[in-house]
C-alpha positions as CSV (number, residue, x, y, z in Angstrom):
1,X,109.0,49.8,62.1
2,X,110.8,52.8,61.1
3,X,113.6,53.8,63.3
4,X,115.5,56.2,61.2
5,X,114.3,60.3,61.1
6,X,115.8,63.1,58.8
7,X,119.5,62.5,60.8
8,X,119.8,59.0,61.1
9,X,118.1,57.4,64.3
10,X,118.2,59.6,67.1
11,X,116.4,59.9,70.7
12,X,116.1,58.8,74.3
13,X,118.7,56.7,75.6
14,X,115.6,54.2,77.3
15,X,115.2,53.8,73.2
16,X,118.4,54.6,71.7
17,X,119.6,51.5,73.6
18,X,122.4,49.0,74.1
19,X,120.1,46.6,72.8
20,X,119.1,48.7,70.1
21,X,123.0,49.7,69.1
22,X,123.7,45.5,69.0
23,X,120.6,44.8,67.1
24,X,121.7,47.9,64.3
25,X,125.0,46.7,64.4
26,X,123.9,42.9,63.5
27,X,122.0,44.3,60.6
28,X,124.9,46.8,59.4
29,X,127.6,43.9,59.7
30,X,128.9,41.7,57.5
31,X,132.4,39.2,56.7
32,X,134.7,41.2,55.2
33,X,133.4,45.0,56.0
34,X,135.3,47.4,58.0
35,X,133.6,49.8,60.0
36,X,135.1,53.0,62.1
37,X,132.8,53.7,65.1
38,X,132.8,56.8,66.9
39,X,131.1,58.6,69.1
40,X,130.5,62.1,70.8
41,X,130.8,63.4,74.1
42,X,127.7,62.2,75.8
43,X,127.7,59.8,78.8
44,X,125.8,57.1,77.1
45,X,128.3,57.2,74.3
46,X,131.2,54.6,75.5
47,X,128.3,52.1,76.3
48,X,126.3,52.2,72.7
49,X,129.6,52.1,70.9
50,X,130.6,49.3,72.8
51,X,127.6,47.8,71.7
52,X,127.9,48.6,68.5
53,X,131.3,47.1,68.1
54,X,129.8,43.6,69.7
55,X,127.1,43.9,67.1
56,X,129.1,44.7,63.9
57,X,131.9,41.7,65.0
58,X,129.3,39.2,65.7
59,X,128.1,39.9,62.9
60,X,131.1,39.2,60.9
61,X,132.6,43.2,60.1
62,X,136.1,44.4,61.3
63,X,135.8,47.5,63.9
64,X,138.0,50.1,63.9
65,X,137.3,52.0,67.0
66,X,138.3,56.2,66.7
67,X,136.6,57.2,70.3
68,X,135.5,61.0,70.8
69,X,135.6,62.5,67.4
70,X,133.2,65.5,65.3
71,X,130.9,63.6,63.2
72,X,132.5,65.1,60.0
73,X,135.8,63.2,61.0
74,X,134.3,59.9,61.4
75,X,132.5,60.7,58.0
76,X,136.3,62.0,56.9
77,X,136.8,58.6,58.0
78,X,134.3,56.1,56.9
79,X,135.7,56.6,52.8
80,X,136.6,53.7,51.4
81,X,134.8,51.6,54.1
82,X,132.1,52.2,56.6
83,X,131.5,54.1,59.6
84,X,129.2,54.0,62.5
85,X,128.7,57.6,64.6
86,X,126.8,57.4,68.1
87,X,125.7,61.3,68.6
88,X,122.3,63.1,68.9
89,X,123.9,66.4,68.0
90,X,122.4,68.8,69.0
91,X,119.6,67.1,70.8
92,X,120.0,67.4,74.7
93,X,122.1,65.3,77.2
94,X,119.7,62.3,78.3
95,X,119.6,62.0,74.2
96,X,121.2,59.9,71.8
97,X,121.5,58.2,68.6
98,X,123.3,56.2,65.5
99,X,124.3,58.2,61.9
100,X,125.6,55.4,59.9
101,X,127.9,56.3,56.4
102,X,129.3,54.2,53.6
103,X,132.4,56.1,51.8
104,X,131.9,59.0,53.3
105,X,127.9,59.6,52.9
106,X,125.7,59.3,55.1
107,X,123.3,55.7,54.2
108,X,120.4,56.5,51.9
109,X,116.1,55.9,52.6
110,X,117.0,52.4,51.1
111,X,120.0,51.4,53.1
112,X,118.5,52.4,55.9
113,X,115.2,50.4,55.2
114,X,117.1,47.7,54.9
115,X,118.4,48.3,58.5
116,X,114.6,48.6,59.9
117,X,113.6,45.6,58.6
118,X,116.3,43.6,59.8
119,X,115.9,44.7,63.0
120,X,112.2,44.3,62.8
121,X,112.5,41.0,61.9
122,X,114.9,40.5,65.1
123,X,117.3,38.2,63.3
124,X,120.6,38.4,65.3
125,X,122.3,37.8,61.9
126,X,125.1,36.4,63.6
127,X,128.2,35.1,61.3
128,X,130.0,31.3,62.1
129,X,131.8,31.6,64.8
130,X,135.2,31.9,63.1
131,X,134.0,34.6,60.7
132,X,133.5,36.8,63.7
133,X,135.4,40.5,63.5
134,X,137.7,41.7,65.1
135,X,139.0,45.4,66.9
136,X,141.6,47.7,67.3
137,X,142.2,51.4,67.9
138,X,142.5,54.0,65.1
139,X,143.5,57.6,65.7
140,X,141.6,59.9,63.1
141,X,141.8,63.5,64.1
142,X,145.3,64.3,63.4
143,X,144.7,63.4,59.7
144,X,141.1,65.1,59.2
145,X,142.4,68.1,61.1
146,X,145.5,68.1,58.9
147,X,143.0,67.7,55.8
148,X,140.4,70.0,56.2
149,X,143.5,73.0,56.2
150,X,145.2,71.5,53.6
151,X,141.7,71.8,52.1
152,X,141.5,75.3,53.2
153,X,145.1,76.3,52.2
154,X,144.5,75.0,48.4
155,X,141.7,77.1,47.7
156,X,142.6,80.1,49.3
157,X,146.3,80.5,49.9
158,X,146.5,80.9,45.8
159,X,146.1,84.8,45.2
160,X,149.1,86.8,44.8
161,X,148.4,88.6,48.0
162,X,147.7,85.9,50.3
163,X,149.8,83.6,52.6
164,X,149.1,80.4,51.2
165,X,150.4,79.0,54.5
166,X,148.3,81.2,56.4
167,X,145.0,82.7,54.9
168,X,143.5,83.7,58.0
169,X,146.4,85.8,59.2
170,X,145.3,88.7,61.5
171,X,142.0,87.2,61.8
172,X,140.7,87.1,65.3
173,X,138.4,84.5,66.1
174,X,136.3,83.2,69.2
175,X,134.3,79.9,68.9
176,X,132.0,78.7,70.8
177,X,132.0,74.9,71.3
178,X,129.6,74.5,73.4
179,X,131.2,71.4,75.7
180,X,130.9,69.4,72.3
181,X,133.8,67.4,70.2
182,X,133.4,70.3,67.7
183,X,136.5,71.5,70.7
184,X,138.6,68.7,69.1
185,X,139.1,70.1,65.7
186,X,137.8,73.5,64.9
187,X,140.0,75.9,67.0
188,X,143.2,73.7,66.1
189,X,142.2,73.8,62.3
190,X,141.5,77.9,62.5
191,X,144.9,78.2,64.8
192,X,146.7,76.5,62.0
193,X,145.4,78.4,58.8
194,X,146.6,81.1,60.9
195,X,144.1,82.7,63.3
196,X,143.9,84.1,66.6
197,X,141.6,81.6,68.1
198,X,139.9,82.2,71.8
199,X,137.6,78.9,72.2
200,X,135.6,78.9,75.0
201,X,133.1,76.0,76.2
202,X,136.1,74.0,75.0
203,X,136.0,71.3,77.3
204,X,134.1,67.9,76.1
205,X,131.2,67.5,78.5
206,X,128.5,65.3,78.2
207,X,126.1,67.1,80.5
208,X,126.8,70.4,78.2
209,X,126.5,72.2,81.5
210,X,127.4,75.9,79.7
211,X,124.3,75.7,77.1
212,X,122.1,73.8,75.3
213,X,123.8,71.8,72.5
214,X,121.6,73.5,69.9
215,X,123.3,76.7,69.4
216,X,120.5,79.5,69.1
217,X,119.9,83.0,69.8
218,X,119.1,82.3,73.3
219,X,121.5,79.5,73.9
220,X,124.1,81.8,72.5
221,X,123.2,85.0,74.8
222,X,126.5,84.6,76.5
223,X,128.4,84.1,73.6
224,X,126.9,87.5,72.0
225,X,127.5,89.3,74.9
226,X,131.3,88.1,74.9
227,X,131.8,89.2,71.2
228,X,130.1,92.3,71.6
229,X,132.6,93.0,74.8
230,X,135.3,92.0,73.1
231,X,138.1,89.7,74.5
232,X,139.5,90.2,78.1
233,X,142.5,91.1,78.2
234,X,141.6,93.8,75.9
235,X,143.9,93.2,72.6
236,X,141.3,93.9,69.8
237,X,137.9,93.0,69.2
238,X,137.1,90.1,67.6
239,X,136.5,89.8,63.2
240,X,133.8,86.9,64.0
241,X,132.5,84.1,66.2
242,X,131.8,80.5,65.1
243,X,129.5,78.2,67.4
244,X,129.0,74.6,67.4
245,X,126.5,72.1,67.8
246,X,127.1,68.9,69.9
247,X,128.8,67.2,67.3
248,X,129.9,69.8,64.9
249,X,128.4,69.1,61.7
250,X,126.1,72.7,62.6
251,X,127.7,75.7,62.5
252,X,126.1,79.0,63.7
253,X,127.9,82.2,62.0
254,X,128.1,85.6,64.8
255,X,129.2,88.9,63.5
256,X,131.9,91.0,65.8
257,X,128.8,92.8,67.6
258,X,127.2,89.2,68.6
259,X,124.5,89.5,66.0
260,X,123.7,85.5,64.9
261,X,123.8,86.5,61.1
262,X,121.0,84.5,59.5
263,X,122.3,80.9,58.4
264,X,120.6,81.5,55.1
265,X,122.5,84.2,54.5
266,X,125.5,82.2,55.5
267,X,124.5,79.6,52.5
268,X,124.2,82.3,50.5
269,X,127.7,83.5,50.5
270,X,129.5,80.2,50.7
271,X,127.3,79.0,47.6
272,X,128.2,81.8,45.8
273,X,131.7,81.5,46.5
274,X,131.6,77.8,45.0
275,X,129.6,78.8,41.7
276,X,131.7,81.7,40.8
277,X,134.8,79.8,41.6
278,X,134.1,77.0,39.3
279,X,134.3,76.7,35.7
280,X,131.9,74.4,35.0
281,X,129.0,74.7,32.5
282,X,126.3,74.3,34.6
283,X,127.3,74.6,38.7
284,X,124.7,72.9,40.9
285,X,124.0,73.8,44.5
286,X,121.6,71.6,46.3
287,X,119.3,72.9,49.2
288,X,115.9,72.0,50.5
289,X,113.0,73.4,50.9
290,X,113.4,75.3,53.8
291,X,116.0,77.0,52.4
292,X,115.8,81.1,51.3
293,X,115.4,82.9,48.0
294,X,118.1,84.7,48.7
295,X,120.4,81.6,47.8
296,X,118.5,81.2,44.5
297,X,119.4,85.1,43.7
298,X,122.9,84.9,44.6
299,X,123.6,81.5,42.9
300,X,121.9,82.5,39.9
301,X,124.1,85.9,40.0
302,X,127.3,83.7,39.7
303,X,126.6,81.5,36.6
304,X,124.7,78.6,38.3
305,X,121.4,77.1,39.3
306,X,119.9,75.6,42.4
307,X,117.6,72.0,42.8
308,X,116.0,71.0,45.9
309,X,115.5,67.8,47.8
310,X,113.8,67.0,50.9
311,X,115.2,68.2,54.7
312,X,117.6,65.6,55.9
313,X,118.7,63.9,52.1
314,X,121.3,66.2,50.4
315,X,123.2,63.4,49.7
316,X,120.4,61.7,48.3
317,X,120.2,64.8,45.9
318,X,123.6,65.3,45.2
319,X,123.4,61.9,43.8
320,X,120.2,62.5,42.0
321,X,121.2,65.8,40.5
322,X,124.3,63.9,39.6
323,X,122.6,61.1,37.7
324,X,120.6,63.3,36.0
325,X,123.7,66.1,34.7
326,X,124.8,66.5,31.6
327,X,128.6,66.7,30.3
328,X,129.5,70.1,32.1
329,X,127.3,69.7,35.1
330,X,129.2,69.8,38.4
331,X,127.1,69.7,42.0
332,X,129.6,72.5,43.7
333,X,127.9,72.9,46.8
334,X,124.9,71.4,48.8
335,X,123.4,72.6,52.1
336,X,120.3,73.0,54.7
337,X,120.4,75.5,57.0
338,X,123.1,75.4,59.6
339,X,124.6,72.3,57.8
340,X,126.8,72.3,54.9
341,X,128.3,69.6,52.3
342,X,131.6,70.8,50.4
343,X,131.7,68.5,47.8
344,X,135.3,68.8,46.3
345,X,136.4,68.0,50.3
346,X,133.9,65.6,50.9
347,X,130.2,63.9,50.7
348,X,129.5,64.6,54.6
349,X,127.8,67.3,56.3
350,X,130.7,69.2,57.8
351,X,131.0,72.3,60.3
352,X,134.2,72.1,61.1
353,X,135.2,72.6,57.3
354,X,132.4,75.4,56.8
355,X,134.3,77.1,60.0
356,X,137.2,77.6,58.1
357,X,135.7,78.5,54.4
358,X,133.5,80.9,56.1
359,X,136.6,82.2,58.1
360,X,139.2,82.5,54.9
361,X,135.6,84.2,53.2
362,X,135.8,86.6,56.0
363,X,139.2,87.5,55.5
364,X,138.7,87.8,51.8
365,X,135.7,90.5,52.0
366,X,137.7,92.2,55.0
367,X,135.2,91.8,57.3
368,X,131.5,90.2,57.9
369,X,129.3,93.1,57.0
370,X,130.9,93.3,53.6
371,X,130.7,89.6,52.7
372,X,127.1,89.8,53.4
373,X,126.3,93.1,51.7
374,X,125.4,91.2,48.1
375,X,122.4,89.4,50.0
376,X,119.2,90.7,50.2
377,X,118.1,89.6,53.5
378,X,114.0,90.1,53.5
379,X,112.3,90.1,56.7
380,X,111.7,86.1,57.6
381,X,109.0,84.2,59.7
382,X,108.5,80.6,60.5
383,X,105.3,79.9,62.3
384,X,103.4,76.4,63.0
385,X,99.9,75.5,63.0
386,X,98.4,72.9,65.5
387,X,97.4,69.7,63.1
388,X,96.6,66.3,64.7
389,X,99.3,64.0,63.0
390,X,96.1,61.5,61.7
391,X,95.0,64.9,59.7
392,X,98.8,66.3,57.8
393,X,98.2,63.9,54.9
394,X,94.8,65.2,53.6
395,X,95.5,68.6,55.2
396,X,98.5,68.7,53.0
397,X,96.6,67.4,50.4
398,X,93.8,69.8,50.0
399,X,96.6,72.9,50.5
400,X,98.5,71.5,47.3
401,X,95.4,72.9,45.7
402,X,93.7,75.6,47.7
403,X,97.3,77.2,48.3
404,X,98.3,78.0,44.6
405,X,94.3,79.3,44.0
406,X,95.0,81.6,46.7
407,X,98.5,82.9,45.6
408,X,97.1,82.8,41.4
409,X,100.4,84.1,40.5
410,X,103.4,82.7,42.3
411,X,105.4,79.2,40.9
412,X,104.2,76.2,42.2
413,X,106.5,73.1,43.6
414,X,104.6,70.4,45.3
415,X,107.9,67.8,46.0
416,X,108.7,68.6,49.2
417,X,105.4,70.4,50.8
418,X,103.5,72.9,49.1
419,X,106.4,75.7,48.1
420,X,105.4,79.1,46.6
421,X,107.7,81.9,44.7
422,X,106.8,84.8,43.3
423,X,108.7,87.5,41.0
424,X,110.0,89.6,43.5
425,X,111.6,86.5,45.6
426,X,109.5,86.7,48.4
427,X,108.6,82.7,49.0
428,X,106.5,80.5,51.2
429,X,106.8,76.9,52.2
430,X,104.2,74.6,54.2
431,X,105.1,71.2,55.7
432,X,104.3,69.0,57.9
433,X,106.1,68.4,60.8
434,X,107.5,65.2,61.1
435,X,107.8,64.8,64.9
436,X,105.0,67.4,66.5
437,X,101.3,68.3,65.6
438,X,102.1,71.2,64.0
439,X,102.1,72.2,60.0
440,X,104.5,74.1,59.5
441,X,104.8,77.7,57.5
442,X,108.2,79.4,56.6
443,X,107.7,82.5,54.5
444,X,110.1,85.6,53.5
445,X,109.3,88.8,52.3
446,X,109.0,92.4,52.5
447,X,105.4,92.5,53.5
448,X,106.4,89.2,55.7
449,X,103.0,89.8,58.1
450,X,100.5,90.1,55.7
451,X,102.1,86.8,53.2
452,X,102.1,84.9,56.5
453,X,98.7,86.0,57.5
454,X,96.9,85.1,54.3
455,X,98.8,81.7,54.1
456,X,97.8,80.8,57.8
457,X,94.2,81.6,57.2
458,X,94.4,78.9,53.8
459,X,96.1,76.3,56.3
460,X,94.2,76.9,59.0
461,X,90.8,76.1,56.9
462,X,92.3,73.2,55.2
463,X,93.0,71.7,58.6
464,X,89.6,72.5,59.9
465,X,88.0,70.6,56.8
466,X,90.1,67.7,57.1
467,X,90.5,67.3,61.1
């Protein structure tokens, strides 16, 4: 049985269930743990986190229930005990699903094993009857808003020509929060660090009736079309426009004309910023696979050096990079695409805390176009390639081999798929897909057509041979 994906367990409420929140609850629970259960603005949400609560009690564990909160502030509060969040982020509205954390990090493969086979096993796991938990209310967003600009103020309120009360002063802001709890904390935060903040989608709606959860290009077409028109009344265009997932731990990054500015680039920047500010001997940023050159390049420019792990585990790298440093070694950043972990705030994946770093970066360069000048942005392309799911393993296993005899001279890593570099940064990556027929092929370059065309035609083969 294997309930949990690459963000915890997430899907259809007819299996994202009640049932299945009180069984995951009985196998999380246990005398003398606390847990904080939240949960996002979906309709299904009051009823799995009651659930929930009735499974972690039964099973012995204290609840502490923090109602409609982002992710990162039930992660903001899960440290020094345990937290439960019921969200499907930016999956749609008939969606949900159950993150659990432990001190702030999201569980690991093995605690979450452990979870799958209890639950497999369908052992209730009740405790006696008198070592039952018990409930009570917690309110949570005053003191993560309240730490995330503290957070915020300390690192960038400390040049001589800043206001360390208000570093984004004469910034003008709009964010998009797209119906989700992301409205709770991020325009409050940016209003407080001292921003102009216009928020619309603001209000928390379950259906998401304005767009999609998942902010995209497409789902964002309204949004670009506000920036680019600039805010009415008319009382000065706008520096940049932040846009939220569901549950804000993504965060999408718009320029002042609309243009999505490419979340690799994003990483890019806010990596860099962490390497050069630190003065450790050997700064770490973890990514994945997935994850552009162009970060490599810019880290690498500051004084560090970059590791990868697979999509979905940062925090499962973090601590492997961190088991594995030496004296002077110091993890300063770690990220995926759209999703980012600031490690001297916290171990959680958190977009309302990247909203205000990559605001107060903003209002250090002066504007957007020249924080992102330093990055070399090559043309980009991800493309899939049908594969039945009973052929990815030996597909991927013959392209481990045919894909570095076709590309003689790039660098070869074969952790997380098959990933190719080559000396002028350009970079491919094939993967399977872990949830559609499809293998996957991300590639950048500046001959992007004819990289992706040669790959495809080595894939294409290999799943031909092995289908």
């Amino acid at each position: 049985m294997t309930l949990f994906g690459t963000a915890g367990i997430r899907g259809p409420v007819e299996e994202v269930s009640p049932s299945l929140a009180l069984a995951v609850g009985q196998a999380a629970g246990d005398p003398g743990e606390t847990f904080v259960v939240g949960r996002d603005g979906r309709e299904t949400g009051p009823a799995l986190a009651a659930a929930m609560a009735a499974g972690l009690e039964s099973a012995g564990a204290d609840v502490r229930r923090v109602g409609q909160v982002p992710t990162p502030a039930l992660a903001f509060a899960s440290q020094g005990r345990r937290g439960v969040m019921l969200t499907a982020s930016h999956n749609p509205p008939a969606d949900n699903g159950i993150k659990l954390f432990a001190d702030g990090v999201e569980y690991d493969s093995d605690a979450e094993g452990a979870i799958d086979d209890h639950v497999a096993r369908d052992d209730a796991g009740l405790a006696r009857w008198d070592q039952w938990g018990d409930a009570q209310d917690l309110s949570i967003l005053d003191p993560y808003r309240s730490a995330v600009e503290d957070y915020v103020r300390e690192r960038f309120g400390t040049d001589a020509n800043a206001d360390s009360s208000a570093p984004l002063a004469g910034l003008r802001i709009a964010v998009d929060c797209g119906n989700g709890v992301g409205a709770l904390a991020t325009p409050q935060v940016l209003e407080r660090l001292g921003a102009t903040v216009v928020a619309v989608n603001a209000s928390v709606d379950g259906h998401f009736p304005s767009r999609g959860s998942k902010p995209t290009p497409e789902t964002l077409a309204a949004f670009t079309d506000f920036l680019a028109e600039g805010p009415e009344p008319a009382t000065g265009d706008f520096d940049l426009g932040l846009a939220h997932d569901g549950d804000a731990d993504r965060l999408v990054v718009l320029g002042p004309d609309g243009d999505v500015i490419h979340e690799d680039t994003v990483l890019a920047v806010v990596a860099a910023h962490y390497t050069a500010a630190s003065d450790a001997d050997d700064p770490v940023v973890v990514t994945t696979p997935n994850a552009s050159a162009r970060i490599d390049e810019r880290v690498r420019a500051a004084g560090g050096r970059v590791e990868r792990v697979r999509l979905g585990a940062l925090h499962e790298g973090i601590a492997r990079e961190r088991a594995a440093g030496a004296d002077g070694t110091e993890i300063v950043f770690a990220a995926e695409p759209w999703k980012h972990i600031h490690t001297a705030f916290g171990g959680w994946i958190d977009g309302v805390a990247s909203a205000a770093v990559v605001a107060a970066l903003v209002a250090d360069a002066g504007d957007t176009d020249r924080l992102r000048a330093p990055v070399t942005e090559r043309p980009y392309r991800k493309v899939s390639v049908e594969c039945p799911d009973a052929a990815k393993a030996d597909a991927m296993a013959t392209l481990e081999s045919a894909l570095p005899e076709a590309f003689p001279d790039a660098a070869v890593d074969t952790d997380y798929g098959v990933r190719l570099e080559f000396d002028d940064a350009s970079w491919l990556l094939v993967r399977p897909s872990g949830t559609e027929p499809y293998v996957r092929l991300y590639a950048e370059s500046d001959s992007v057509d004819e990289l992706v065309a040669e790959a495809r035609a080595v894939i294409e083969t290999a799943v031909t041979e092995t289908a």
